[in-house]
N, C-alpha and C positions, 0 to 999 in steps of 0.2 A: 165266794166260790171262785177255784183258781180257773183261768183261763187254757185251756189246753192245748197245744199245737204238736203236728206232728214233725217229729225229725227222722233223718237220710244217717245213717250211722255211716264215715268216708274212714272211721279205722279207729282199731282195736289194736293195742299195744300192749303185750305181756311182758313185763319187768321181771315177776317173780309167779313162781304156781298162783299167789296168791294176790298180788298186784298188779292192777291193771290199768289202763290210761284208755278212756270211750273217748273218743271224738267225732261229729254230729254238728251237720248243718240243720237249722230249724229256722223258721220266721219269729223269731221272740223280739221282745222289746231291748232297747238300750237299755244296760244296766252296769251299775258300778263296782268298779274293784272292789275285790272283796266278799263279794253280795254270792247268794247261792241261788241256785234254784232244783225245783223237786222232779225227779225223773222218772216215770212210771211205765207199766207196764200191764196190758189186760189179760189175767190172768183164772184160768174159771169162771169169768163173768164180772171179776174185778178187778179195777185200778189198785193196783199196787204201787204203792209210789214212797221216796223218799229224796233226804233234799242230800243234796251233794253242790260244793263250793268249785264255782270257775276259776280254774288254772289260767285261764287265755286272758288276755289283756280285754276289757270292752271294744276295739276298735278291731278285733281279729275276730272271723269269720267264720272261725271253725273253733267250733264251742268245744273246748277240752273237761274232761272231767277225772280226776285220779280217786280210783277205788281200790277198798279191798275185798275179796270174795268171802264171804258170812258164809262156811259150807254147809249150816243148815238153815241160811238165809233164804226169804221169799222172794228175792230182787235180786242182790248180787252174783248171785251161779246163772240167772238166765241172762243178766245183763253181759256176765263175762262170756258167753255164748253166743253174742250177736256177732253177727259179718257183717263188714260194707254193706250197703244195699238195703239191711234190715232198715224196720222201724222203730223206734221209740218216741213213747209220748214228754211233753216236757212242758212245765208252766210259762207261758208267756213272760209272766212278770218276776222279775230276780223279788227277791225277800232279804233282810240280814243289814243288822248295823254295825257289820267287822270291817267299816272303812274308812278311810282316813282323815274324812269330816270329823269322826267322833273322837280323834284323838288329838288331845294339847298339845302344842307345838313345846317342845323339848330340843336339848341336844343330842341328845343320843335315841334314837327309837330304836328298841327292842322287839324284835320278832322271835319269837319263841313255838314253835311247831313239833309235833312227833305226827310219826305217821304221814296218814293223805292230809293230815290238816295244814302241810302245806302248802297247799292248793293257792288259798285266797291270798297271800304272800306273792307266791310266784305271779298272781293276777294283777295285783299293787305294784310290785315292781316291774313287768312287762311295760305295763302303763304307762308309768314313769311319770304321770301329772302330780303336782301338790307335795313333792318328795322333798321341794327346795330348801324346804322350813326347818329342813333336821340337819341336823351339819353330820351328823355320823349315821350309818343305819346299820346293824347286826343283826344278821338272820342266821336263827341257830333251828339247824334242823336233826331232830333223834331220833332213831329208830333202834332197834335188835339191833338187826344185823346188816353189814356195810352195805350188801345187795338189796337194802330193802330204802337205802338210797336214790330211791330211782331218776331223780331229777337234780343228782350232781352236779352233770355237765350243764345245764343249761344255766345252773346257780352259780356257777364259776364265769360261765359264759356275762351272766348278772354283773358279775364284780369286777370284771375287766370293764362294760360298761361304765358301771360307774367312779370307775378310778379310787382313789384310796377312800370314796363316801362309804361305800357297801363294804362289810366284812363278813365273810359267811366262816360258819362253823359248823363241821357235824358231830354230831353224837352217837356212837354203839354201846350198847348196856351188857350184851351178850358175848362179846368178843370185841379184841383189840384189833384198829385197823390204821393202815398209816394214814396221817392228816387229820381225824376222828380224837374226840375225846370219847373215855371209855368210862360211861357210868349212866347213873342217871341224871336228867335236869336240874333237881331241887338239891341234890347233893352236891351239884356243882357250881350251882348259883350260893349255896352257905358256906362253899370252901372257898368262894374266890376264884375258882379255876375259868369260868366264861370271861372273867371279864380280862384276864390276861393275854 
């Protein structure tokens, strides 16, 4: 049974109608990049809840979360609804083995994301522990469209960071944008085109 704790919603960030970024102080436990945890909400008499992956590095205080609004979702339209101030409930304990213990040290590590599932990415590399073991790191992130980008800047902000280790990439499937490869992932990973 998960342990529940309540959090202080400190902001609510709209990228797109449909993109949104919760950020919420809570009393939860340390947990690792990568790792998620589930966020609910009482709703009729019941806990509504689902897991959503930490943007924020472990050692940063203000637990970030990047969603998208489900418009006939149970969670998402009220989640993207909350103000400062609100509450939300959230599990103590992270869950999730998307972290960098479980992967063999390689030269090249590939991070490959569409959508919010950039999340535990941007969580790993804020971090920045255990990253020494890769000599290269490529974060390729895809979405539609260039605005659904939403955490560009801080991904560039990333690879300035890490000088020529990190190399980010974006993808649009929907439209051509500058800087952006234009298609989809598996198409572009069997033409060659990522890894140029």
């Amino acid at each position: 049974m998960a342990d529940w704790v309540t959090g202080k919603v400190t902001k609510v960030q709209f990228w797109t109608d449909a993109l949104f970024s919760l950020t919420l102080h809570a009393p939860v436990h340390p947990f690792t990049a990568g790792q998620f945890a589930k966020l609910g909400l009482d709703i009729d008499g019941e806990r509504v809840q689902r897991a959503y992956s930490y943007v924020n590095a472990p050692d940063n205080p203000d637990l970030e979360f990047y969603l998208v609004t489900v418009p006939d979702g149970k969670l998402s339209p009220r989640l993207a609804a909350l103000k400062p101030g609100d509450e939300v409930q959230i599990v103590s304990d992270a869950a999730g083995f998307f972290v960098l213990d479980e992967i063999p040290d390689c030269d090249t590590l590939w991070m490959l994301a569409t959508g919010t599932a950039i999340g535990p990415y941007l969580s790993i590399l804020q971090y920045g522990k255990d990253l020494e073991r890769f000599k290269n790191i490529v974060l390729v992130h895809a979405a539609r469209y260039a605005a659904d980008l939403s955490y560009l800047p801080q991904m560039q902000a990333l690879e300035q960071r890490y000088g020529g280790k990190l190399k980010i990439q974006t993808v649009v499937s929907r439209e051509t944008a500058d800087g952006s490869l234009t298609g989809r992932v598996p198409a572009l990973i069997e033409s060659g085109a990522l890894e140029e």
